[in-house]
N, C-alpha and C positions, 0 to 999 in steps of 0.2 A: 840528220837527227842523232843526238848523244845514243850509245846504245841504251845506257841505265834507264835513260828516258823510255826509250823504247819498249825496254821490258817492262816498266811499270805501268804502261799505257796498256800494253797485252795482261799484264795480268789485273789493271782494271777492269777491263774489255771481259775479261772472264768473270770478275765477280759482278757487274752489273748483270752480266747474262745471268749468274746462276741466281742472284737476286732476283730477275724476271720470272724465270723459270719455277721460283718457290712460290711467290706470292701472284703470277700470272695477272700482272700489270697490263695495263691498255693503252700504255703509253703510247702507241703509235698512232693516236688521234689525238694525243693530250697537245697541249699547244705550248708554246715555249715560257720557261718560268718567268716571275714577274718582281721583277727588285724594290724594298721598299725599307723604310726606315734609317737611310744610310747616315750612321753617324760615327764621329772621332771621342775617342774617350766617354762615351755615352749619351755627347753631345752632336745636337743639329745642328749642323755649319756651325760651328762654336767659331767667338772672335777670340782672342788673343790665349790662345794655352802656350803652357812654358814646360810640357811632357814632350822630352826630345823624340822619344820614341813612341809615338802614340799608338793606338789601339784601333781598329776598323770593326765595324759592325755591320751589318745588314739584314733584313728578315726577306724569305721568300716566302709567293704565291704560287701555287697553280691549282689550276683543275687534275682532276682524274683519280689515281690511289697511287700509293708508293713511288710518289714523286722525291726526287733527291738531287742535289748538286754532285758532281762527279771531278769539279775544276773550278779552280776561281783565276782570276788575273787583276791585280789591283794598277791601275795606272794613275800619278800622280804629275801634277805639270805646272808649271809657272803660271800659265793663262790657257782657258776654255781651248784656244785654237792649237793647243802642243798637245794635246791628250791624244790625239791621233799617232800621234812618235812621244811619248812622255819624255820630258827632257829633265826631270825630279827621280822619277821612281817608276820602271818598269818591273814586277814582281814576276812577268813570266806564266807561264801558264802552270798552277800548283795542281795536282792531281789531290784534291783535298775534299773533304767536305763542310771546313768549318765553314762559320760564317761572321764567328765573332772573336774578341780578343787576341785577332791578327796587328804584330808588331807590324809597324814602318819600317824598313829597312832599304832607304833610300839615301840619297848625298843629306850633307848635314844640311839641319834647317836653322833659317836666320830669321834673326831677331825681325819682328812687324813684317814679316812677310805673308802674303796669301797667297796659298794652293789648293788649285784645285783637284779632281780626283774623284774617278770613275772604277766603276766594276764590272767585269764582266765574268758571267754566270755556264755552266754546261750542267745540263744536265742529265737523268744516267743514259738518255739516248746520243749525249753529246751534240744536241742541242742547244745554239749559243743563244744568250740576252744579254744586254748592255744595258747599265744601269744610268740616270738620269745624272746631271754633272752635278758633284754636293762641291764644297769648300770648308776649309778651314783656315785660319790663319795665324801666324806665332805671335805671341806676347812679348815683350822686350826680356829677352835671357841674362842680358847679363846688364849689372848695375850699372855699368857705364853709360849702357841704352838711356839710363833718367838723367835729364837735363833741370828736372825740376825741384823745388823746395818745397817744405813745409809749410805753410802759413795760414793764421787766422788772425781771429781781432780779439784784443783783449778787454774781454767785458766783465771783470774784477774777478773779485777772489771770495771764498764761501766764508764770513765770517758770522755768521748765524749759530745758535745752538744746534748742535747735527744732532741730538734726539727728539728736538719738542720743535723743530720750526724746518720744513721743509729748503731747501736751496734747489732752485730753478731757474738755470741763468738762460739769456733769449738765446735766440740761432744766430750766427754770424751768417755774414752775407761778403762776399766776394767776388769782384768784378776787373775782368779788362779788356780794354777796346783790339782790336788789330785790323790790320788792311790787306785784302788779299785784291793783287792787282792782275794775277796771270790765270791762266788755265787752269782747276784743278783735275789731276788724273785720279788722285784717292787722298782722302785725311781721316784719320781716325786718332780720335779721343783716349788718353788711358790715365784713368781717373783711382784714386782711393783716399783716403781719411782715417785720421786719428776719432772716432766720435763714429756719427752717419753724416752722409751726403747727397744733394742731391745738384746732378749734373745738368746746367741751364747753358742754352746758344740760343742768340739771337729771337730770344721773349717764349722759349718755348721747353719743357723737359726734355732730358735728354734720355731716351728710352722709355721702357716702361716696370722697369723695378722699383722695389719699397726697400728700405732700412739697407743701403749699400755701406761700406763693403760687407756686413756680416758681422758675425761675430767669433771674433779667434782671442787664442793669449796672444795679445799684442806683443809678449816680449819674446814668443818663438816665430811669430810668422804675423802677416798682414796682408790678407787680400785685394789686386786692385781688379780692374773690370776695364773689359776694351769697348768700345764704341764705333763702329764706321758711322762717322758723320758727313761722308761724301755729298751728300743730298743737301744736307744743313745749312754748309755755309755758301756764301753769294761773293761775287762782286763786290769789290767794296770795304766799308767799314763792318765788321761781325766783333759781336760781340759774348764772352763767354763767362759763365757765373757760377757760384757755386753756394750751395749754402750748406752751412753745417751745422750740426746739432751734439749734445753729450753724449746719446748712445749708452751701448756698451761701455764703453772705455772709459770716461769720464760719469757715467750717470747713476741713477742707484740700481744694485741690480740685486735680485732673488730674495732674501727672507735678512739682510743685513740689517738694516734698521730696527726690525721686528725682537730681534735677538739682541740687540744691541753690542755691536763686533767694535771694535777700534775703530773700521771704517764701517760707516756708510754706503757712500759712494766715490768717487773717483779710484777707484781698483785699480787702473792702468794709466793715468794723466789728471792732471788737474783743467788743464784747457783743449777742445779738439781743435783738429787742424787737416788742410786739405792739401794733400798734392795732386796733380795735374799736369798732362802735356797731351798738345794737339800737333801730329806730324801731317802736315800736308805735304803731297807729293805731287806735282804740276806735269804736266803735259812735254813739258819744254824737259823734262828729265835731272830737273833741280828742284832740293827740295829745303822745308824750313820747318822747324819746333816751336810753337808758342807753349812756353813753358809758365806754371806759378813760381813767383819770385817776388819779394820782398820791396821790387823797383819799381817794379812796373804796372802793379796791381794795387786796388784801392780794396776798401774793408771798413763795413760797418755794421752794426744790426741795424732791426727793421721792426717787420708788424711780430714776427713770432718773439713774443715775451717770455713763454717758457716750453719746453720742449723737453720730455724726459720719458722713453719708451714705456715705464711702467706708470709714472704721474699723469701724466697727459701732457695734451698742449695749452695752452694758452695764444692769442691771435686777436690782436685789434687792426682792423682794418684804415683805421686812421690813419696808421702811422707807415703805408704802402707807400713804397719807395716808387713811383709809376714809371712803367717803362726801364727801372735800373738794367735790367737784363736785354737791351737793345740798343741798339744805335742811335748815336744824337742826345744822349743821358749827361747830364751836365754832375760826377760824378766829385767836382771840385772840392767839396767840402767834406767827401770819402776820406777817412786816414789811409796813412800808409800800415801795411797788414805787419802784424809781428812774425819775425820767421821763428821757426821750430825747429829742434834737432830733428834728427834720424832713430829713429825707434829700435832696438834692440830686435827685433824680432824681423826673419825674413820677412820680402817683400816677393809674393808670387800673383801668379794668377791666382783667380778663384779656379776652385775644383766642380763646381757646380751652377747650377742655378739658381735666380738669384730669387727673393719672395715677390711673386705676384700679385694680381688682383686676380683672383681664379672664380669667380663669380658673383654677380650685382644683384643684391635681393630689395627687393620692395617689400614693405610692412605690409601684413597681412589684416594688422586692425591698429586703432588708436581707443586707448583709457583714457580717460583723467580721472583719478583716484583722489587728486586735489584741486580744488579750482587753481587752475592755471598752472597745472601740471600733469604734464600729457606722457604717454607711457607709449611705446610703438614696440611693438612684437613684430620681431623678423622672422619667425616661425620657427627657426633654428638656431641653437647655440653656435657662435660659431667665432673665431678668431677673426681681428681686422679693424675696420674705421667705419664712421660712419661719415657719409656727408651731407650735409646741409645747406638748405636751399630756403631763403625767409627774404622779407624786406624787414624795413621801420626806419626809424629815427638813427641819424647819427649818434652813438656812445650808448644804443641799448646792448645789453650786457647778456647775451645767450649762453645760456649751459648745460651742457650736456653729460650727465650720468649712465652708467653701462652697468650691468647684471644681467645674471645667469637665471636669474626666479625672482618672483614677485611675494610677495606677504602676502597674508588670508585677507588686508585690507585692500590689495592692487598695489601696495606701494612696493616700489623698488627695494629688493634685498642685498643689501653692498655689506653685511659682517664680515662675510668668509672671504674679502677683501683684503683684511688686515690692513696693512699698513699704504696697498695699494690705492693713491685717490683715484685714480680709473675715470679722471671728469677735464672734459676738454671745455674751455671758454673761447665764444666766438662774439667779440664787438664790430656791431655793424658801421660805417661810414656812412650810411643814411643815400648810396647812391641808386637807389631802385632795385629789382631781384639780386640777390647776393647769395652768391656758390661758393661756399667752402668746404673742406676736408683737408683733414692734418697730415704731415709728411715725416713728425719722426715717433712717433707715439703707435700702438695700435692696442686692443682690448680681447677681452674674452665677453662674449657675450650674445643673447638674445633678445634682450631688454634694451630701451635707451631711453630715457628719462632727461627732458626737454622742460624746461623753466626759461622764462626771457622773454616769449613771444609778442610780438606786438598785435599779432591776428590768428586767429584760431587757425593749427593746421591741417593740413591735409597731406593723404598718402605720401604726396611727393614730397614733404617736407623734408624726410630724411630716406637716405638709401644707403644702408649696406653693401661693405664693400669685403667679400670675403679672400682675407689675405693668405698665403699659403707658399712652400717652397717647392710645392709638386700637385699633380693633377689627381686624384684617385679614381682613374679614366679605366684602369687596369681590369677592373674584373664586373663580373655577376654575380646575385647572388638573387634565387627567387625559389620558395619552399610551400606547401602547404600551409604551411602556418605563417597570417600575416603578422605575428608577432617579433616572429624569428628573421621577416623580410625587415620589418623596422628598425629591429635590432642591430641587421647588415646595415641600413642606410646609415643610424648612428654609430657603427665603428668609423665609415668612414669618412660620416663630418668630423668626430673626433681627432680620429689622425691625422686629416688637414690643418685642422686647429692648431694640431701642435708640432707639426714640422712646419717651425717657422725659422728658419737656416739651422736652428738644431732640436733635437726630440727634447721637446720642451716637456715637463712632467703638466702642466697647468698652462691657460696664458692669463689667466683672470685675474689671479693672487700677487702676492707681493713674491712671486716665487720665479717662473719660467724658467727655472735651470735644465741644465740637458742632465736628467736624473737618469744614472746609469741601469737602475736595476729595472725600473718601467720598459726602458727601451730594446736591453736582451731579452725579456719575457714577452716583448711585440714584435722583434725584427722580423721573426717569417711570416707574423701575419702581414708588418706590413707591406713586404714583398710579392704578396699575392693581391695588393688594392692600387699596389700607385709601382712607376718605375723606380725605385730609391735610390739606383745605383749612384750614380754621382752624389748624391743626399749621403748614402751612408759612408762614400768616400772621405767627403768631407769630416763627416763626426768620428770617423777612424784614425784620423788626423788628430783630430778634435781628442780624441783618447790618447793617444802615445803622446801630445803633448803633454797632456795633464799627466799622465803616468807619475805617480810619487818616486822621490829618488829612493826609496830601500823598495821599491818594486812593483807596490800594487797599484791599481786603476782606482781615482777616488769614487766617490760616491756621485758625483757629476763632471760635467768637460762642457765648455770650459772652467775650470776651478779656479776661481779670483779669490777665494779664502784661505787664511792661514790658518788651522784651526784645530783642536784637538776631534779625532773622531772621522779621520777624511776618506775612509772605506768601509765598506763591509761585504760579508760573502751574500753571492747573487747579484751585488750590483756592480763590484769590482770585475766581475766577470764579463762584465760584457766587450772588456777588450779581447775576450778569448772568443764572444759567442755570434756578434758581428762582424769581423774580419771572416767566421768560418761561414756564415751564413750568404757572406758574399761569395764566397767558393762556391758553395753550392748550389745560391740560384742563378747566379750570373759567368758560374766559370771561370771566375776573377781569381788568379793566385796571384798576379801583382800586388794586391791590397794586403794578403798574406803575407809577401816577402817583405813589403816594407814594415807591417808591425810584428815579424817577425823575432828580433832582437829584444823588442820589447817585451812579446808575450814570453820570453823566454825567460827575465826578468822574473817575470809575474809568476813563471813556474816557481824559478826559485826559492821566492818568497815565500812561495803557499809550501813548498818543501821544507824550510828554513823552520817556519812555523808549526811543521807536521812533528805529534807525536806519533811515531811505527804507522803513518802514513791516516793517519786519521786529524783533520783540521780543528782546531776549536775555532770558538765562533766568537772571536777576539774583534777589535776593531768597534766603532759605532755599529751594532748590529743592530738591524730593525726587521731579521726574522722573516716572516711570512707576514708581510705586512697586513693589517687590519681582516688579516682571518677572524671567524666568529666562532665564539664558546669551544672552539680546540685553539692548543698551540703545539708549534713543533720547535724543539731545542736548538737554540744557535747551531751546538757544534755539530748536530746530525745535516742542518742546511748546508753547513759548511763543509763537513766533511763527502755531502754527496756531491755541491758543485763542482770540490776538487777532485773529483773522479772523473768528472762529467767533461770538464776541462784538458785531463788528461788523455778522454778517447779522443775527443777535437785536435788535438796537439800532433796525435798519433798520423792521424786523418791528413793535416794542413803540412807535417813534416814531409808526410812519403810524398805528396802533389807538388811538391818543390824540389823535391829530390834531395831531400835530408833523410838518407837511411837510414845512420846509426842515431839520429833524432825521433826517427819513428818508431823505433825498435826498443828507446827505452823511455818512451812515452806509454806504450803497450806494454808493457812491463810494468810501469807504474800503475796504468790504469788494473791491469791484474791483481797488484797487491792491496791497492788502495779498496777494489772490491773486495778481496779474500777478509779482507780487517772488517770491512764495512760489515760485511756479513756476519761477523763472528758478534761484533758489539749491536746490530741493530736491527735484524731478522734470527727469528726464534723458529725453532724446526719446524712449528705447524703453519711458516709461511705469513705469522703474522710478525710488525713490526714493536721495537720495545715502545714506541711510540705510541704506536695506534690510532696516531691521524690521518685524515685524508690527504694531509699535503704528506704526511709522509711516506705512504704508499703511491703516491702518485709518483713525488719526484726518484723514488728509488726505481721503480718501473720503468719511467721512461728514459733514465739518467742510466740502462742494462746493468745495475749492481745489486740486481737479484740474482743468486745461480739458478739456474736452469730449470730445478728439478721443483723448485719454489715461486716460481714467480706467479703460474697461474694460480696457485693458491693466495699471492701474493693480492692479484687482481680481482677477486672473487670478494677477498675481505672487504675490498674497498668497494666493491659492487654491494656488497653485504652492508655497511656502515652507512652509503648514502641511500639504499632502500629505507633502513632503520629511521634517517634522518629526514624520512618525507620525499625522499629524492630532491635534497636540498642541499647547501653549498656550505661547508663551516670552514672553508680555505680563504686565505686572503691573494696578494699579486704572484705569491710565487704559485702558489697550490692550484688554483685556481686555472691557471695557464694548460697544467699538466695533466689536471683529470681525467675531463675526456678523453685526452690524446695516448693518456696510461689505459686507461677501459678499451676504445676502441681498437686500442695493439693487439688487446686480449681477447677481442670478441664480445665484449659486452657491449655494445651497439643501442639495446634497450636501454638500459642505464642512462646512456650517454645521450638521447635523443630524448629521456625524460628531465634530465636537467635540463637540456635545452629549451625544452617549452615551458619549463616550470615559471611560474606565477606569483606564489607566494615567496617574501622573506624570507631570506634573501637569493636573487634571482635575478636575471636582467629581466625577467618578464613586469615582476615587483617594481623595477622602475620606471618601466615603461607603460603599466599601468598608472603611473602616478607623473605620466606626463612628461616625461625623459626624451629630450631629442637629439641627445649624446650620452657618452658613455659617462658614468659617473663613478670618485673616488670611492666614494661608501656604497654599499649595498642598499643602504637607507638614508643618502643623505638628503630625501623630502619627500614626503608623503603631501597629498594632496586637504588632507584634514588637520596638519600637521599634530599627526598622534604620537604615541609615546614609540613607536617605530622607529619615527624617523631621527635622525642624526644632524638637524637643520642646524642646530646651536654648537658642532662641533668647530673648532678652533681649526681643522685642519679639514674643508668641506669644498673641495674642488666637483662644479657639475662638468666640466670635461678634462677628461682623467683615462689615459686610454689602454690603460694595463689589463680590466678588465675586461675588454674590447680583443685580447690575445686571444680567444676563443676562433675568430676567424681563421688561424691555423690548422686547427680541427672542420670548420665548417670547410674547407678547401680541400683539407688533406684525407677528410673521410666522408661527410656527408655527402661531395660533390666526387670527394675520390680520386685528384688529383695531385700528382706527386711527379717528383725526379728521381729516378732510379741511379743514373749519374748526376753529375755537375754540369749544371746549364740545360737541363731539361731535353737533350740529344736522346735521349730514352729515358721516355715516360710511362707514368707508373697510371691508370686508369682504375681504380678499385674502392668504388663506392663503399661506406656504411649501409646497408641494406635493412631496414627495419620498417613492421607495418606500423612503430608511431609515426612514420609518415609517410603519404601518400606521395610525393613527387618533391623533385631535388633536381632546381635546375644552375649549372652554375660554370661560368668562365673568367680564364685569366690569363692574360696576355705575358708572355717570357720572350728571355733574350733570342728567342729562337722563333717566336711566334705564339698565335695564339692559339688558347686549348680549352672546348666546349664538352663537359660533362652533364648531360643530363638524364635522368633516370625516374619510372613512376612505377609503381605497384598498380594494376588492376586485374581484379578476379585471381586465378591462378596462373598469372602472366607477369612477368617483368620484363619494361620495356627502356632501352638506353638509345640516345642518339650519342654521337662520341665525332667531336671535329677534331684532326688531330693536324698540326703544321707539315708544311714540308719541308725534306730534309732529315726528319724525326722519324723514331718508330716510336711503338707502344704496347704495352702487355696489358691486354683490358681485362679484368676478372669478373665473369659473369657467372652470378649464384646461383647454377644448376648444374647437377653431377648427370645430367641428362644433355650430352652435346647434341645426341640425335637428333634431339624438339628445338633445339637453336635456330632461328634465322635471322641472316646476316643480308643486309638490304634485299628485304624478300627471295632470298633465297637459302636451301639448306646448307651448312658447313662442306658437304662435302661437293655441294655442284658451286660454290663459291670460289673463288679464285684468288682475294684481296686477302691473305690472311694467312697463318702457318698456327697447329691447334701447339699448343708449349705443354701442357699439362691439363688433365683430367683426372678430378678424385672424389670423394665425397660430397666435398661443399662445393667445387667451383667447377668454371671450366674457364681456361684461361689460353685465350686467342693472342697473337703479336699480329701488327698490322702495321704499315707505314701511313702516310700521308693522304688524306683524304674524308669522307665525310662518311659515317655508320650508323645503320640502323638495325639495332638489334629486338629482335622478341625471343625472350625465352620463358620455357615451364617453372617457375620460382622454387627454388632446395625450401623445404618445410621446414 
């Protein structure tokens, strides 16, 4: 044995002991740890990544307390049976504890190869467990890997008025035969499009994603998707198809029309087009590419007539091509496909995953508000398709209508639509039950509104398919107050809704952009509901592309406009404030270094722009958006984000080992406070402002000095008392509030806006039938009274800025936090207040998962606390009395699991590692 090793082994050996010996662990009955969630780049056996150096992850279990990893060992191997002797990547035995954002550091990896790759775990008794065999495998690295071409079929050109007459051209369809005569050992599919696609073999989908590849600037990058279709093909003749749609790239996208821009639609092409290649690899140890090509491939449309993600579809069944996608298809009278250039923008893997169907809802009830027009409530707002299931006559004409709310008459409310028709048409072919559902189109809604039918329907008529690019599997949330529990459910249909491949502001409207300022003021919330990591990998991407060349982040990504007005402060920001947010919860400083350059950029700019370090609030500003009866000043927004920016800067520089970057990052954030101070806090703590957004975001943005801030907090406590304990903030303020009160202590405040009821409030909406989160405060009232904001021009019901609140609900009600990066030490320190009686809530991190729960009864406060292993945590329990503490029925000091950190006044604050807690204590008055 190396001796270095040696020593390091001894003096782990020592600190595992002297960790036993403080917290008197029971490990010696605990059973050996249990490996679970193993994934590469944040993905499960992910197929084709093109990250040379990938990343490993894994979460541990075990029973007992102050369970930890002491070692890891990653082995990597060509095939299941080499992992025994890895002949890829042996890592050796690491005296470590991470468990995640472990680089590869094995022989170079080749293009469409698959490995596999095991772990093995010690823990602090040096106790081994071996983890169950995952895989991954590589994407085609280098260009030469594609054999294939562009192509589709050319079905004309838009010569319509692009203001007064929509252009809807049908899906193309593409097909070719081939013969597989030998054994196969593996084949795998690697598919993408200029438009969407969807990937057909042999009469059947090829996986189970929606709107493939995504959405990117076509002219910096192009996502493809890998497939193992090893199962798929046969013997024989197979057959492979594709069909394509306009998408993104070709179709209309966000508020263009509405506004009426140069373009319309076609932003990145006028026609889409599909590439493709299938590498089979035989038995016999030869292998061959069926590639798309110009030669060998036929090309036609079909039944889909029009397809256009925000329009809808269109779909006559007459006109089904039968069997095209199989063998024995007489494909004769198919044209030959036009071939297409090469698109400007790289060609990678995707970074993520792709939109699902994340759950199938059945109508709750059926209206008919007009004879023969039937209305079906799916109970929840929610993003996706509907599908459909009817007979009748050949060429009757089915139509289907989507909304968000109904009118005082039952009828379907489609204004706050604008310019989107949001209405899929389905012509029956008269051959008995008929099941359809659209493949390039999806909706916002709760409503569907059905005309056509030839027999009155029923439940099953239509079903709900809710569409989404991530699971919001991640947490809990369950309070005394059922209002506040609803509230949870609707942030987090909301947030599904709208991470549809990017943080869409809407999906309803003529809009769905990835609106930057909505999605910094949501990213920690949404980090505590769903795993976003590869999600917000993706749209971090999605940012530095869009980056403007003199520096700033526009006001969305992807940004297919040229247009006067393409930033503003707070939304610009969010290339500063989700790259750091990945640091934070996920330990991610790769995602840092790469927008690195850029956010440096972005400093620049806001410097460039700075008068003696103070921002004006230049650019398309849009403020605090739809704040009520207060405003607060561009350049005070702007000038606090640039401060806010600059501690983040300070923060992501020293994590990468940018010193002299951190050092005058910190330095800026000093001056840029000293200024802010001097122009916007006045000696008695109050702001020149005097809003709530403006004592909030200066609060929690630390550019209060010290000696002012809890006066700073008080006024604001003072201002929302004044104001009914009601909300006059719009997306920015609003985010901040609570999270400014509760820093300070004001916990009551903060737990009375939360329940609050009245205008405006989320309780106000929810009172009036809200089952997502909505744009306006008021955007429907149930009587539609002078309240409400039904008729406003800009009237999104899910809209999930507001919804930023579950940052607070997490980080104080429930009390859970990371005291470092990647939640390796956790923070446990509820909001403690008798407007509520009990606070139960958990959320799953890259480390595992973490159970806060806490209730008030009599003169008792009682917590249970799951905390992962691996982890420690500093819980803070609100009594200055440890002596009356007990720690799973026993006293602190006959307790064993536990080390006391600090005792004072208000708290007592315990550290504990891994395992399961039950506390009662005497509650601080």
């Amino acid at each position: 044995m190396h001796k270095s090793f040696k020593k390091k082994s001894n003096l782990l050996y020592l600190f595992v002991f002297f960790t036993i010996s403080i917290f008197g662990n029971n490990v010696h009955t605990a059973t050996p740890l249990e490996i679970h969630q193993l994934r590469v780049e944040y993905l499960e056996n992910p197929q084709g990544i093109d990250v040379t150096k990938p990343r490993f992850s894994w979460i541990l279990k075990g029973d007992g307390f102050n369970r930890s990893q002491s070692s890891y060992q990653i082995m990597v191997a060509s095939s299941k049976n080499r992992l025994s002797n890895p002949d890829i990547w042996n890592s050796g035995k690491i005296a470590s504890n991470s468990t995640n954002q472990i680089e590869y550091n094995g022989d170079k990896l080749i293009s469409g190869k698959k490995y596999f790759w095991q772990v093995k775990v010690w823990d602090e008794n040096e106790v081994s467990s071996t983890s169950e065999i995952a895989f991954w495998s590589m994407g085609n690295l280098d260009f030469l890997d594609w054999q294939a071409q562009f192509i589709g079929h050319n079905a004309g050109y838009n010569k319509k008025d692009k203001y007064n007459e929509l252009y809807l051209p049908p899906a193309r369809y593409l097909r070719h035969s081939f013969n597989v005569k030998k054994k196969i050992k593996r084949a795998t599919a690697y598919t993408t499009a200029l438009g969407l696609y969807e990937l057909r073999l042999n009469g059947n989908k090829v996986g189970d994603d929606y709107l493939l590849p995504g959405w990117t600037d076509y002219n910096k990058r192009l996502y493809y998707q890998t497939f193992d279709i090893t199962d798929k093909l046969s013997q024989g003749e197979n057959v492979v198809g594709a069909i394509i749609a306009d998408g993104w790239y070709a179709g209309y996208i966000g508020y263009a029309l509405l506004v009426r821009l140069d373009k319309v639609r076609e932003f990145y092409g006028v026609n889409p087009s599909f590439m493709g290649q299938i590498k089979i690899e035989y038995e016999d140890g030869t292998s061959e590419v069926i590639a798309s090509n110009d030669n060998t491939w036929k090309s036609n449309v079909g039944p889909i007539l029009e397809a256009d993600i925000i329009m809808g579809e269109t779909y006559d069944a007459r006109l089904e091509h039968k069997n095209w996608d199989k063998a024995g298809f007489d494909d004769s009278k198919w044209s030959k496909p036009k071939r297409y250039t090469l698109p400007n923008g790289k060609l990678m893997a995707s970074p993520t995953t792709a939109v699902k169907n994340q759950e199938t809802i059945k109508p709750i009830k059926i209206t008919e508000p007009k004879p023969e027009t039937y209305i079906f409530d799916l109970g929840k707002n929610i993003a996706g398709i509907a599908q459909l299931k009817t007979q009748g006559k050949a060429g009757t004409k089915i139509t289907l209508r989507f909304g968000e709310i109904l009118k005082n008459d039952g009828t379907l409310l489609t204004e706050n639509l604008r310019k989107a028709r949001a209405t899929d048409t389905y012509i029956l072919n008269g051959d008995g039950l008929e099941t359809w559902e659209p493949k390039f189109t999806y909706h916002g809604f709760q409503f569907v509104e059905v005309t056509g039918l030839s027999e009155k329907p029923t439940l099953e008529t239509i079903t709900g398919k809710k569409l989404s690019s991530i699971k919001t599997d991640a947490s809990t949330f369950v309070s005394s107050n059922p209002m506040n529990n609803t509230l949870f459910k609707n942030i987090k249909t909301t947030q599904a809704a709208n991470f549809v491949d990017i943080p869409t502001d809407c999906p309803q409207r003529d809009e769905r952009l990835g609106w930057t300022g909505d999605a910094q003021v949501f990213a920690r919330s949404a980090t505590y509901n769903a795993d976003v990591a590869s999600f917000f990998t993706k749209f971090s991407i999605d940012l530095d592309d869009a980056q403007r060349w003199y520096g700033a982040y526009p006001n969305f990504a992807p940004f297919p406009f040229s247009r006067p007005g393409q930033y503003s402060p707070a939304w610009m920001d969010a290339g500063i404030i989700i790259p750091y947010t990945m640091m934070q919860v996920y330990n991610d400083t790769r995602i840092v270094e790469y927008m690195y350059e850029g956010m440096q950029n972005f400093m620049q700019f806001q410097e460039k722009a700075s008068t003696n370090y103070l921002r004006p609030g230049a650019g398309k500003n849009w403020g605090d958006w739809l704040a009520v009866n207060e405003t607060t000043s561009h350049d005070f927004i702007a000038s606090a984000y640039y401060g806010y920016d600059a501690n983040l800067m300070s923060e992501m520089a020293a994590a990468i080992g940018k010193k002299e970057d951190a050092k005058k990052y910190t330095e800026d954030f000093k001056k840029i406070k000293e200024v802010f101070t001097k122009k916007y806090i006045l000696s008695d703590g109050k702001t020149t402002e005097d809003s709530m957004s403006s004592y909030a975001l200066a609060l929690y943005f630390d550019l209060y000095p010290e000696n002012l801030a809890e006066k700073g907090a008080a006024r604001l406590a003072e201002k929302i008392k004044n104001n009914g304990y009601k909300f006059a903030t719009g997306f920015l303020g609003t985010k901040h509030v609570m999270l400014a009160l509760s820093k300070y202590g004001f916990h009551e405040t903060s737990y009375k806006l939360f329940q609050q009821t009245a205008y405006p409030s989320w309780g106000y909406s929810i009172d009036n039938g809200s089952t997502s989160i909505w744009e306006r405060w008021n955007s429907f009232t149930k009587d539609n009274s002078k309240n409400s904001d039904l008729n406003a021009a800009m009237n999104s019901f899910s809209h999930y800025a507001f919804g930023s609140v579950a940052e607070w609900m997490f980080q104080y009600a429930a009390g859970i936090d990371t005291k470092t990066f990647g939640y390796r030490k956790i923070i446990i320190k509820p909001a403690v207040s008798n407007e509520m009686e009990f606070i139960n809530g958990s959320t799953k991190t890259i480390n595992g998962e973490i159970t806060s729960n806490w209730k008030i009864k009599g003169k008792y406060f009682y917590m249970t606390i799951e905390i992962p292993v691996n982890t420690t945590a500093h819980i803070h329990i609100p009594t200055d009395k440890s002596s009356k503490i007990k720690l799973n029925d026993k006293s602190l000091k006959k307790s064993r699991t536990h080390r006391v950190v600090a005792e004072n006044n208000e708290e007592t604050i315990l550290e504990v590692g891994s395992g399961k807690y039950t506390i009662k204590a005497y509650l601080k008055k």
